[in-house]
TORZA-58741 format. One line per field, with one value per residue (C-alpha): residue in three letters; x, y, z; residue number from 1. Coordinates in Angstrom, 1 decimal. Last residue first. Layout:
N
type <- c(ala  ...)
u <- c(X  ...)
v <- c(Y  ...)
w <- c(Z  ...)
seq <- c(NUM  ...)
//
This chain:
327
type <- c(unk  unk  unk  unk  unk  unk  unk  unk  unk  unk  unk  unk  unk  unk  unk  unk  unk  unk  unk  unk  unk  unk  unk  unk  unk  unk  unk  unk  unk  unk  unk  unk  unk  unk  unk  unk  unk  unk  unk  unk  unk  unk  unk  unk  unk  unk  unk  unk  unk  unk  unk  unk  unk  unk  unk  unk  unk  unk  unk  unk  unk  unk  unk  unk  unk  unk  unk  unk  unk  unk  unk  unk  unk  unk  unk  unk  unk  unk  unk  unk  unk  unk  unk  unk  unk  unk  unk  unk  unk  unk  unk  unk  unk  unk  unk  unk  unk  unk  unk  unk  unk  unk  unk  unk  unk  unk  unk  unk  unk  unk  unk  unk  unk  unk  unk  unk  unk  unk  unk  unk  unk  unk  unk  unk  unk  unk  unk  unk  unk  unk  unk  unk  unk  unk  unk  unk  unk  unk  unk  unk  unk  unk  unk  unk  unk  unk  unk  unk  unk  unk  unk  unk  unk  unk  unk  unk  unk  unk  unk  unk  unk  unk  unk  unk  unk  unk  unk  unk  unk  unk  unk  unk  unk  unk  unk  unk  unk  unk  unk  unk  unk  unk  unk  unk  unk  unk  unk  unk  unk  unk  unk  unk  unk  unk  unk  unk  unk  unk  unk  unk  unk  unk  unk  unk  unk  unk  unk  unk  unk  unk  unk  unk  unk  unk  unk  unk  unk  unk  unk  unk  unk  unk  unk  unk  unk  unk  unk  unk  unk  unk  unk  unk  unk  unk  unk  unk  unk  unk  unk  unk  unk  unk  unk  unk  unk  unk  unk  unk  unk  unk  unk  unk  unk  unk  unk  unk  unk  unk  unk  unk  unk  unk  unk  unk  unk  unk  unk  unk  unk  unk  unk  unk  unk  unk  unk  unk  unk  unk  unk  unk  unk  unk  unk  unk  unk  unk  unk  unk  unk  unk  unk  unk  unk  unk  unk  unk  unk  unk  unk  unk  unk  unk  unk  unk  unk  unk  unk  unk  unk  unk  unk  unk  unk  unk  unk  unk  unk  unk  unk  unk  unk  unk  unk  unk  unk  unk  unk)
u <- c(-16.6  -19.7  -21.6  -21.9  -25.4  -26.2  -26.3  -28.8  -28.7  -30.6  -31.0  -30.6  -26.8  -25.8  -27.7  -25.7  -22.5  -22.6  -23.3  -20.5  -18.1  -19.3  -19.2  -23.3  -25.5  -22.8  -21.6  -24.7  -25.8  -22.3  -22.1  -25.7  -23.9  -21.0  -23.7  -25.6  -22.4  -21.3  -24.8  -24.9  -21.2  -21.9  -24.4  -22.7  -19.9  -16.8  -17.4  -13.6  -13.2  -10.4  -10.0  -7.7  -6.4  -6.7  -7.4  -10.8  -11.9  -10.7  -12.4  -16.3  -15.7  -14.8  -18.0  -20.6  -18.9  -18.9  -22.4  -24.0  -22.3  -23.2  -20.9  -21.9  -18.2  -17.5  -18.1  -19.2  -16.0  -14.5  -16.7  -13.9  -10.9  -7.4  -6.3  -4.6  -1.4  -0.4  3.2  4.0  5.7  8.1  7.6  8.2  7.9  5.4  3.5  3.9  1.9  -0.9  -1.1  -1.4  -4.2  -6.4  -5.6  -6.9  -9.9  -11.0  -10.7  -12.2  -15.2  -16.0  -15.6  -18.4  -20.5  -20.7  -20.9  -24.2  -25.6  -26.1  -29.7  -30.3  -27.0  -23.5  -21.6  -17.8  -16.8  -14.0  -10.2  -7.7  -4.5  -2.9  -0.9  1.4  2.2  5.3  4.9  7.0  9.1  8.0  4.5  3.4  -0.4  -2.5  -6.0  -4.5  -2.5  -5.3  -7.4  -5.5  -5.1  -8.7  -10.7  -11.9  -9.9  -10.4  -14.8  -14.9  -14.2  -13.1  -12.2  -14.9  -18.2  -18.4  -14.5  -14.1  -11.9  -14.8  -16.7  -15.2  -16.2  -13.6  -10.7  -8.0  -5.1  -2.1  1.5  4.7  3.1  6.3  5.8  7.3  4.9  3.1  0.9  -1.2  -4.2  -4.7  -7.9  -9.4  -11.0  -9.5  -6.5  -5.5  -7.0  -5.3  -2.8  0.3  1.3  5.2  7.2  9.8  9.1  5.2  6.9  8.7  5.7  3.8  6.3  6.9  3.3  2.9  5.8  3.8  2.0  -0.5  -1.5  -1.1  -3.5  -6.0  -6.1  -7.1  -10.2  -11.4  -9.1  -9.3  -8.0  -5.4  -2.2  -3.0  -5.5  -4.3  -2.8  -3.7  -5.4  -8.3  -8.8  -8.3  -9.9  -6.3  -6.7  -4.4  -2.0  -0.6  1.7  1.1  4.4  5.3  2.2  0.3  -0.4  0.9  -1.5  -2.9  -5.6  -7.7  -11.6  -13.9  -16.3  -14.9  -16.2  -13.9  -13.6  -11.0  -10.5  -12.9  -11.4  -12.6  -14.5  -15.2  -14.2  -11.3  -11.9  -9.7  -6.5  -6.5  -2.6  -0.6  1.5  4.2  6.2  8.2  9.4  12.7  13.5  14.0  13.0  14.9  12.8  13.2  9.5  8.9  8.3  5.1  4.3  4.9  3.6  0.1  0.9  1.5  -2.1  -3.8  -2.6  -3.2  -1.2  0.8  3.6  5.3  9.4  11.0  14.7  14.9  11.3  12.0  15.9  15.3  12.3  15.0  12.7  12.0  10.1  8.0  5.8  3.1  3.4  1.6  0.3  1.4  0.0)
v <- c(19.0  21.0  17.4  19.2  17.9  15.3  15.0  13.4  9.7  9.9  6.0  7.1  8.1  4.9  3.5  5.9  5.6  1.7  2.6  4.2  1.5  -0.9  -4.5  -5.2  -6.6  -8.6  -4.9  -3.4  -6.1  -5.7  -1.6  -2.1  -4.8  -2.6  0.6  -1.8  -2.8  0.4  2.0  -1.0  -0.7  3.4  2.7  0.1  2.3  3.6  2.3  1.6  0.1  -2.4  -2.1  -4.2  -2.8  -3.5  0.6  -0.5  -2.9  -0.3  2.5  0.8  0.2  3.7  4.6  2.7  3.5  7.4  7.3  5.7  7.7  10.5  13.8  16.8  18.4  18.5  15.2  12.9  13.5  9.9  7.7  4.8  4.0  1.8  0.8  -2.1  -2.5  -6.0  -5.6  -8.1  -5.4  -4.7  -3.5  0.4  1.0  -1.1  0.6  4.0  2.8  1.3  4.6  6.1  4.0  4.3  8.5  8.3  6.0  7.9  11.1  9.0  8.3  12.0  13.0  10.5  10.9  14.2  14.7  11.8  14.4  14.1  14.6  17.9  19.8  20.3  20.8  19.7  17.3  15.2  15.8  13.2  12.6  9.0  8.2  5.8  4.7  3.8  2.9  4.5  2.5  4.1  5.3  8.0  8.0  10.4  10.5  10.9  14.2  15.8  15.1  16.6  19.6  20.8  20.0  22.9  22.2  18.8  19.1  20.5  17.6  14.3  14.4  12.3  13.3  11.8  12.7  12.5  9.3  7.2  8.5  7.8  8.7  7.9  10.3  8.4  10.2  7.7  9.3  9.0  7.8  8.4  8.9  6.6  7.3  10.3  9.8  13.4  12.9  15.8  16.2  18.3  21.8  23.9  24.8  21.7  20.0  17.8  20.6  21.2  24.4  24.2  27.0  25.5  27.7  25.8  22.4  22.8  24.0  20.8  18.6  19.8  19.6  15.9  15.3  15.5  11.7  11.6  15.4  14.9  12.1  13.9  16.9  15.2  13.0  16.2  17.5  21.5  23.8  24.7  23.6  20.9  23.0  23.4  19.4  20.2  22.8  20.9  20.0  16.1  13.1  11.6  7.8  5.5  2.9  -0.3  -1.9  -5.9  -7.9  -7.9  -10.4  -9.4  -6.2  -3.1  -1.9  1.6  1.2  3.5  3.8  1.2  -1.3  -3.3  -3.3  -5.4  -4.8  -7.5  -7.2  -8.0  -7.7  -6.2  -3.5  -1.8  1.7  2.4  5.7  8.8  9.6  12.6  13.7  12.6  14.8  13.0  13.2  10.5  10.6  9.2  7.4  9.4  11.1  9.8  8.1  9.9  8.9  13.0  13.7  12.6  13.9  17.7  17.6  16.7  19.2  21.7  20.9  21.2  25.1  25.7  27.5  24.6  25.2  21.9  22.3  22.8  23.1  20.4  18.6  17.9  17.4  14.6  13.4  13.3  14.4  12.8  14.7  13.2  16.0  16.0  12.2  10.4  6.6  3.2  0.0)
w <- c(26.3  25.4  24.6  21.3  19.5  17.3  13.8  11.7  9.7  7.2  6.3  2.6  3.2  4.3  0.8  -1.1  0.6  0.2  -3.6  -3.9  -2.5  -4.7  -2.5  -2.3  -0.1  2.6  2.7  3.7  6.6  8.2  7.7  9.8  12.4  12.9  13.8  16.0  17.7  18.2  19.7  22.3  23.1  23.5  26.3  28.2  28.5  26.7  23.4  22.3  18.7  18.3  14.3  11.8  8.7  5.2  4.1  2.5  5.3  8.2  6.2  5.8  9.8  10.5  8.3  10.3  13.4  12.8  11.7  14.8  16.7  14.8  15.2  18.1  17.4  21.2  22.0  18.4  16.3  16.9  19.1  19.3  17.9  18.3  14.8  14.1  11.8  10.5  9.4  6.4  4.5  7.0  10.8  11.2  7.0  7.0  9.9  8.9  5.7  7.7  9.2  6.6  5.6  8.3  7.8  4.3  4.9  8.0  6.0  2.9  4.9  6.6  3.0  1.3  4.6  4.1  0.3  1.3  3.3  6.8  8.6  10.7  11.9  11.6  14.0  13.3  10.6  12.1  12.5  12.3  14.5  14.4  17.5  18.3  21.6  23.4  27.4  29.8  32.2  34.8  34.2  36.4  37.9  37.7  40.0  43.1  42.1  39.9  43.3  45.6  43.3  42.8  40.4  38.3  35.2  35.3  35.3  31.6  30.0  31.8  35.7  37.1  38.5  41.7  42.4  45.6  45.8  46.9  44.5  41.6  37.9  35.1  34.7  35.6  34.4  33.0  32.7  30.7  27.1  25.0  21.4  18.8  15.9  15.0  11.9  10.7  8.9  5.9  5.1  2.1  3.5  0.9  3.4  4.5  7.3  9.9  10.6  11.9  10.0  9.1  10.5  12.2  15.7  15.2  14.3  17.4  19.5  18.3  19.0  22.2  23.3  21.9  24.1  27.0  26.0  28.9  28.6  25.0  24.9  27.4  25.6  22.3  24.4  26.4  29.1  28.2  30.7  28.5  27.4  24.6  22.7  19.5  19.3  15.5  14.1  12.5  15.5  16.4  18.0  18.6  17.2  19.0  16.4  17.4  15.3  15.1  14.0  17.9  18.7  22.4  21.1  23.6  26.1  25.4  27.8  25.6  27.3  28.3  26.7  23.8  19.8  17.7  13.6  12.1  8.5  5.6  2.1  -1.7  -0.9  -4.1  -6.3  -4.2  -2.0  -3.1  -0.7  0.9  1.6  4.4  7.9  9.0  12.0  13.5  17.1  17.8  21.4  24.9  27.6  30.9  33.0  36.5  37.5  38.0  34.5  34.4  37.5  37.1  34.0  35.7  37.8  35.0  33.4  36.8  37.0  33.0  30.6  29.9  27.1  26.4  26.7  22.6  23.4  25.8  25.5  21.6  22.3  24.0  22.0  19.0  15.9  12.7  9.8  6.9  5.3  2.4  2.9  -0.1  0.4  -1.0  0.0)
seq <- c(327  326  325  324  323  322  321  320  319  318  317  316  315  314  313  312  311  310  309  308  307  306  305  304  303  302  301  300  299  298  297  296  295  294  293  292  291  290  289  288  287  286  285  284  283  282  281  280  279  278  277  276  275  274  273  272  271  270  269  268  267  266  265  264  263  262  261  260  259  258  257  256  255  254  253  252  251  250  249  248  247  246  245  244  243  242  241  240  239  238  237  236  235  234  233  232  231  230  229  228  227  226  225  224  223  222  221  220  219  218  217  216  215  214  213  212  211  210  209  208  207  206  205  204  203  202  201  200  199  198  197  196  195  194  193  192  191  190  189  188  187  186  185  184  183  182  181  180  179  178  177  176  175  174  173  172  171  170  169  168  167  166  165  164  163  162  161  160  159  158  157  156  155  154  153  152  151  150  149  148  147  146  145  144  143  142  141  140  139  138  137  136  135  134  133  132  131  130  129  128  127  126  125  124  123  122  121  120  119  118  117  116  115  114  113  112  111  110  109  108  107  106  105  104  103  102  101  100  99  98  97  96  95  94  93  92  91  90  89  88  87  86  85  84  83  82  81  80  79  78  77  76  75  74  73  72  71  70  69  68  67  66  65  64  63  62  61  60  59  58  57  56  55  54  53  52  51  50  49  48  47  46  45  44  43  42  41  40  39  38  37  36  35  34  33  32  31  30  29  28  27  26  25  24  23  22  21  20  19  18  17  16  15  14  13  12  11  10  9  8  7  6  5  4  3  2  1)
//
């Protein structure tokens, strides 16, 4: 599989929090910093940067890969076989990693907070003059693959009452937490773990029932970044690399996406991009809507293998938007 890197750049993560350090502009943000560099782990390892161009969607679907729905949230655990390359979805801006040092701890926020030398990485490419972005200028996605990046922390964010925190940490509720409970709640990783991370950004708010242009672009965004990093993967592991994709309800917090939608079409872009798909639906709730929305891209494929008319018949189910979650 071949794919078209805009940008390929390699950085020493060293040097990246050296000369480059994260920029946290919030209280809670600094003492989760704090901690992650507190284990006495050196950073370390190269980070690849690349940044691809759309890819068009093949005409059919030609293969059926692997598409598991779990409860929970990323555990980042590494696969069990070493020819499998792991890759976490960052539900992106447009503008990549823009948020990283501010009060913010939605899904994006909470990868860089766990993975700090996101931050550097985007302040170097910032001071290097290259726009980090996951949308180019005419609206046409760009998916950005970051590969070798140190995850030094975990935040538990979930709901706990017993530690005090009723409402968990995720969203809007991190920023007002007080210390005590940003301290008990993160946890430095010594060793680190190594993730990598592939940053795409979704259709934001839109409203009433989705198009078929807009399920036609939100699939080869998906398809595009799947396959980049299925390309990252080959050149990490060899031709025979199997590369899985770690997902869940990308584009449906803050930018009020489908669930429904967003699994249908993740699951049309793992088959078409050859790539296998652990899908993360958070609670009993989101594995009900994830599994219905595998079974309907199920049903349509085993009806028909033209890629077009899967979008039409997605599109005739209309579909609508839902609303920002404020997160």
């Amino acid at each position: 599989m071949t794919s078209e890197a805009i940008n390929h750049f390699q950085f020493d993560a060293g040097g990246l929090i050296r000369d480059y350090p994260p920029k946290w502009r919030d209280h809670n943000k600094k003492i989760v910093f704090e901690i992650a560099c507190g284990s006495g782990a050196p950073f370390e390892g190269e980070i690849v940067y690349a940044r691809w161009a759309e890819r068009q969607l093949p005409e059919a679907v030609t293969e059926r890969w692997r598409f598991e729905v779990r409860p929970g949230v990323f555990d980042y655990a590494a696969p069990p076989d070493p020819a499998t390359i792991a890759w976490h979805v960052n539900f992106a801006d447009p503008e990549m990693l823009v948020a990283y040092g501010s009060s913010l701890l939605a899904q994006d926020e909470l990868q860089c907070a766990e993975h700090p030398v996101l931050g550097s990485l985007r302040q170097a490419l910032m001071a290097s003059g290259v726009r980090a972005r996951t949308i180019d200028g005419e609206g046409r996605p760009t998916p950005v693959t970051i590969s070798g990046v140190q995850r030094r922390c975990m935040i538990d964010t979930l709901p706990n009452l017993s530690a005090g925190r009723p409402g968990g940490l995720y969203g809007n509720r991190f920023a007002s937490a007080p210390e005590e409970q940003i301290r008990a709640a993160t946890t430095a990783l010594c060793p680190p773990t190594i993730s990598n991370i592939l940053a795409m950004a979704a259709p934001s708010y839109g409203s009433g029932a989705y198009s078929r242009e807009e399920i036609a672009a939100i699939a080869r965004t998906a398809f595009t970044g799947f396959s980049a990093a299925r390309c990252e993967s080959e050149r990490m592991g060899g031709p025979h690399a199997t590369t899985v994709i770690h997902t869940g309800f990308w584009g449906c917090g803050a930018f009020g996406g489908n669930r429904t939608l967003m699994t249908i079409l993740q699951a049309l872009a793992a088959d078409l991009a050859g790539v296998d798909v652990v899908f993360w639906a958070f609670n009993e709730a989101g594995l009900k809507v994830a599994q219905e929305g595998r079974s309907v891209y199920e049903q349509e494929r085993d009806s028909t293998s033209a890629v077009s008319v899967l979008l039409d018949r997605i599109a005739e189910r209309k579909l609508k938007w839902g609303l920002s979650d404020g997160n």
